[in-house]
Structures are given as structure tokens and as C-alpha cells.
C-alpha positions in Angstrom: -26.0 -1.7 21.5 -28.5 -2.4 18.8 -26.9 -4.1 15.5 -29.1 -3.2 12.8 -27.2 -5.2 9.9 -28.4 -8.6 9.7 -25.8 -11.7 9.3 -25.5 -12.6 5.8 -25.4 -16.4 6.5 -25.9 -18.7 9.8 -22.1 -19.6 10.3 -19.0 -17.7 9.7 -17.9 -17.8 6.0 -14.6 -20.2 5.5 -12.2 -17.1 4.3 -13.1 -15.2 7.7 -12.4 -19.1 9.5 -9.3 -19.3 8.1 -8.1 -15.3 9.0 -8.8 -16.4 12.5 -7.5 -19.6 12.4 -4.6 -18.0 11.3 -4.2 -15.1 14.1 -4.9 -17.5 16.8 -2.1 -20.1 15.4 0.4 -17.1 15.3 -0.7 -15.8 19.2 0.1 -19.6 20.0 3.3 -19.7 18.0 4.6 -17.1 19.9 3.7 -18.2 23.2 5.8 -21.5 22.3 9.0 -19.4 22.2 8.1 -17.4 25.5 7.2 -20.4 26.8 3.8 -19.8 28.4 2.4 -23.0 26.6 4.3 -26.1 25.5 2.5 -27.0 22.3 1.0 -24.7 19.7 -2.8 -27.1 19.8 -3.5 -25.2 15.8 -0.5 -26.7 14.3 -1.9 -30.4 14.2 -5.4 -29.3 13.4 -7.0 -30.1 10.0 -10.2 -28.9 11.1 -10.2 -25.7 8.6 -12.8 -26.1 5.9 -12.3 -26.0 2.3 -12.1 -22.6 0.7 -13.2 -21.9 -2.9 -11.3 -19.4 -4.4 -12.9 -17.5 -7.6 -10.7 -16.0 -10.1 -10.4 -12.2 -10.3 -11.4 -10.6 -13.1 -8.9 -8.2 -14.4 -8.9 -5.2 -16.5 -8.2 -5.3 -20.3 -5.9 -3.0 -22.0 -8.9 -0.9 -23.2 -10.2 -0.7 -19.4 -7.5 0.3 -18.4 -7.2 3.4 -20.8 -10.5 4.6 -20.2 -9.9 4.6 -16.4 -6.4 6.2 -16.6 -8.0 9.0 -19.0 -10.7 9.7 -17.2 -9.2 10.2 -14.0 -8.5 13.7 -12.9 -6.8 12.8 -9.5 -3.2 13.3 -9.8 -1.8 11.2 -6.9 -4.4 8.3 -8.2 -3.2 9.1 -11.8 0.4 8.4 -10.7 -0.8 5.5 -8.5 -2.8 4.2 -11.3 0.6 4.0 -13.5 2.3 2.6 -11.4 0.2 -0.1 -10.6 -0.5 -1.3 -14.2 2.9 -0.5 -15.3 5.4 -2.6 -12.4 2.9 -4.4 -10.7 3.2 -2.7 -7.6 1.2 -3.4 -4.8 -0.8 -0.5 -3.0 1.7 -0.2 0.2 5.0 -0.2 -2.2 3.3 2.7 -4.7 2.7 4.5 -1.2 6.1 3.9 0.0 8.0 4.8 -2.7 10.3 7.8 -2.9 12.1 10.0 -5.0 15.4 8.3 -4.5 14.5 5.3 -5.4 13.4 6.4 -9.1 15.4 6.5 -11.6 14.5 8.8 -14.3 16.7 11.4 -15.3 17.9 12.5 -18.7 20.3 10.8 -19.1 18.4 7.2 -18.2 15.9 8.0 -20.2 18.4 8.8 -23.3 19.4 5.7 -22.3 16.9 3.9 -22.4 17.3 2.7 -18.7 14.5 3.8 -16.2 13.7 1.9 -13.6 12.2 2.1 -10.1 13.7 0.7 -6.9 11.5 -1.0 -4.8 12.7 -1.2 -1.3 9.9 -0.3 1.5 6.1 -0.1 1.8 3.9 2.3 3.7 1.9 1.0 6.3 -0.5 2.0 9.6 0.7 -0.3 12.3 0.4 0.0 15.9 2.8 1.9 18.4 2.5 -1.6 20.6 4.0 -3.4 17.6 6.3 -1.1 17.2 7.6 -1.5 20.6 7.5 -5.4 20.6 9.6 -5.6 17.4 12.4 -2.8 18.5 11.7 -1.0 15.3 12.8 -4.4 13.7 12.4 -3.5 9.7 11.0 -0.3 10.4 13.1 2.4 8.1 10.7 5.3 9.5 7.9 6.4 11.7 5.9 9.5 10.7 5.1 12.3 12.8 1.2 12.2 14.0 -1.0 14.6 13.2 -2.5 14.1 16.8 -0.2 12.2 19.3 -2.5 10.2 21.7 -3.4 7.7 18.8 -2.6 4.1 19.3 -1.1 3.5 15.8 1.5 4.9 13.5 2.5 5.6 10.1 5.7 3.6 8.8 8.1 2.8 5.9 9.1 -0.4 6.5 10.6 -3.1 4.6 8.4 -5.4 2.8 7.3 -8.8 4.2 9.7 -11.0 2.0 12.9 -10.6 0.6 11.4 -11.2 -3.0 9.1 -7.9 -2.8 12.4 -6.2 -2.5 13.2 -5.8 -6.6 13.9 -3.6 -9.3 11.4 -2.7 -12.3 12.9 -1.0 -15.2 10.0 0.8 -16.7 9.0 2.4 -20.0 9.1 6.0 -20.9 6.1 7.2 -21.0 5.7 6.4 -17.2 9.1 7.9 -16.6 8.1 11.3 -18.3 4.4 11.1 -16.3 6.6 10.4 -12.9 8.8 13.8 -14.1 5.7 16.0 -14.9 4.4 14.4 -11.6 8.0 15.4 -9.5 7.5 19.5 -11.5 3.8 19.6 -10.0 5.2 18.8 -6.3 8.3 21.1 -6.7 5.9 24.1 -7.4 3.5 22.7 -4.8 6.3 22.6 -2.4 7.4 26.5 -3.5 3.7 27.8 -3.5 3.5 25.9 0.1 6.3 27.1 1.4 7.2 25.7 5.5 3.5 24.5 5.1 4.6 21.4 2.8 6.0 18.4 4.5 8.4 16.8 2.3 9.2 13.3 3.4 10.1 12.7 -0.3 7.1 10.3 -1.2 6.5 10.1 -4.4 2.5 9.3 -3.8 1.8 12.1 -1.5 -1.1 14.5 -0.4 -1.0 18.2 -1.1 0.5 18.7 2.0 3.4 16.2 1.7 2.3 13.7 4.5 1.8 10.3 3.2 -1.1 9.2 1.7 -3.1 6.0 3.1 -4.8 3.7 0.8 -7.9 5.0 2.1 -7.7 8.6 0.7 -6.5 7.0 -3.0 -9.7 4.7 -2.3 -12.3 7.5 -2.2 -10.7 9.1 -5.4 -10.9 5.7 -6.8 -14.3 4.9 -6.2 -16.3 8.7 -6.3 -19.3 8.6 -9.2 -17.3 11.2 -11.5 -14.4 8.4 -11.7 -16.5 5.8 -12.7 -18.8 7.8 -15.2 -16.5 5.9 -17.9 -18.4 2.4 -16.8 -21.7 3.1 -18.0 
């Protein structure tokens, strides 16, 4: 096969070095404990060379309401809140359901809504799932096509820190109600056609929505028209 795309440098850069330095020491790790080999040969190595990291540039508060206002996605706009709001990371806003938020009348009277974060969404593969036993894994989603090789999952998130609580202000909790009236109609309209797996960030269908999808929303022209 012809590669048309030419390498952006002679050598690999250090970030991609150190994602596979990092894979292969795991693959030895783990034949350690089978005991295929008796020494893990990455563990002792210093060989990985030095990584700059730059600084992200993040949004300011003004940013931040010109994007949120000129989107016209809803699942993004909801995403979008949710993000800036509790610091939530892509797979926990996907992952979330409607049990875990907390924003009835009576909270919000109160003065005490908040959002339990308990399980991301993620694509895994059905290999994975078989090695680990379903180890972590709350739920699998039904394929739309059931020869592929991978999966859909709520699972619990990698540390035991990600697993919090986030009380949050009011003016996400009455965006997350209007958000939970528009799927309730959907759901009515839709009929046996809507898939509820109670996911708060959903497609108009129900099924789960993958980063990907909230990606092409986030980055079409008419999103970013705000930019120039």
C-alpha cells in the first residue's frame, strides 16, 4: 500500500515513545504474573527521553459564553455545561445518568443540587471484556451490528478519586431539567423506537453517544463562526 502522508520528523516524537514504552511495560508486567518471563526488562530502563510538556491554553469566562451561546446542539449544549460547570471529563459526561442527578424541586428550593459521579462510558474491546470477567464493568450495550470486535460500556472510572460528588449551581440544574422535558417528549414522539438506557447525554434515539459524534458537533464551521 502506497502511504501518501509524509513523516513529520525522522524519529518518533518522545510523547508517542513514551505511549509505547508504556504498553509494552504493561504487556511485560502481565506476563510476570503468568509467569511466561521472569523479569519485566522495561522496569529498570531509563532509556525514555525527556518530554516537554506545554501548557494548555484554556478558555476564559467570555470564551466560554460565546461558545455556549452559539451552540445549537443540544446534547453538546448539555455536555458543554457540564464540562465547564463540574469539571467532568468527556467519558463521565457520557456516562452519566438520570439517577445519579439530583435536581428536583425540592433540591433546588434547597439550594442542594448536585450530580453523582459514579461510571464513565467507554468503547472497549469484547477480548477485554472477557480477560477482566466483566471486572468494573456495570453494563454492556447492545450492538447495533453484532460481529464487531468491541463494545460499548459503563464502567467504573479508573481511580477511586474520579468517583465524587459535585454539587452544582442552578442554572445548570434548571438547563439539565429543560434538557430531561426535551427527552421525555422525544421519548413519547418516539415511541418503542427510543432506547432509553437513561443517559443523560444521549442521541435522538437513546443509544449512547460516543465522543466522536459530540466531536463533529463541536468542531462543524457554524459552531465556530463565534471565533472569527
Amino acid at each position: 500500500m502506497v502511504q501518501n502522508k509524509q513523516p513529520r520528523s525522522e524519529y518518533l516524537p518522545p510523547q508517542t515513545i513514551e505511549r509505547i514504552f508504556k504498553l509494552l511495560s504493561c504487556a511485560f508486567r502481565q506476563a510476570v504474573k503468568w509467569e511466561l518471563i521472569g523479569k519485566n526488562p522495561f522496569e529498570l530502563s531509563d532509556a525514555l527521553p525527556k518530554i516537554k510538556y506545554k501548557k494548555r491554553d484554556i478558555w476564559d469566562a467570555e470564551t466560554i459564553s460565546k461558545a455556549l451561546d452559539k451552540c445549537r446542539d443540544g446534547k453538546l449544549y448539555v455536555a458543554m455545561n457540564l464540562s465547564f460547570a463540574c469539571s467532568m471529563r468527556e467519558g463521565e459526561i457520557l456516562g452519566l445518568t438520570w439517577d445519579m442527578v439530583h435536581i428536583s424541586d425540592e433540591d433546588i428550593k434547597a439550594d442542594n443540587t448536585y450530580i453523582d459521579i459514579q461510571k464513565e462510558l467507554l468503547r472497549v474491546s469484547k477480548r477485554t471484556i472477557e480477560i477482566l470477567d466483566k471486572k468494573d464493568i456495570y453494563f454492556i450495550f447492545p450492538p447495533l451490528m453484532p460481529n464487531t470486535s468491541t463494545r460499548v460500556v459503563l464502567k467504573k472510572p479508573k481511580t477511586d478519586s474520579s468517583v465524587r460528588r459535585v454539587w452544582i449551581p442552578k442554572t445548570l440544574a434548571y438547563i439539565l431539567k429543560d434538557w430531561k422535558k426535551h427527552q421525555d417528549d422525544l421519548k413519547e414522539f418516539l415511541g418503542d423506537e427510543y432506547q432509553d438506557f437513561n443517559l443523560v447525554v444521549a442521541l435522538q434515539n437513546g443509544r449512547p453517544c460516543e465522543g466522536g459524534v459530540l466531536l463533529k458537533s463541536y468542531i462543524s464551521p457554524s459552531f465556530f463562526v463565534f471565533i472569527i
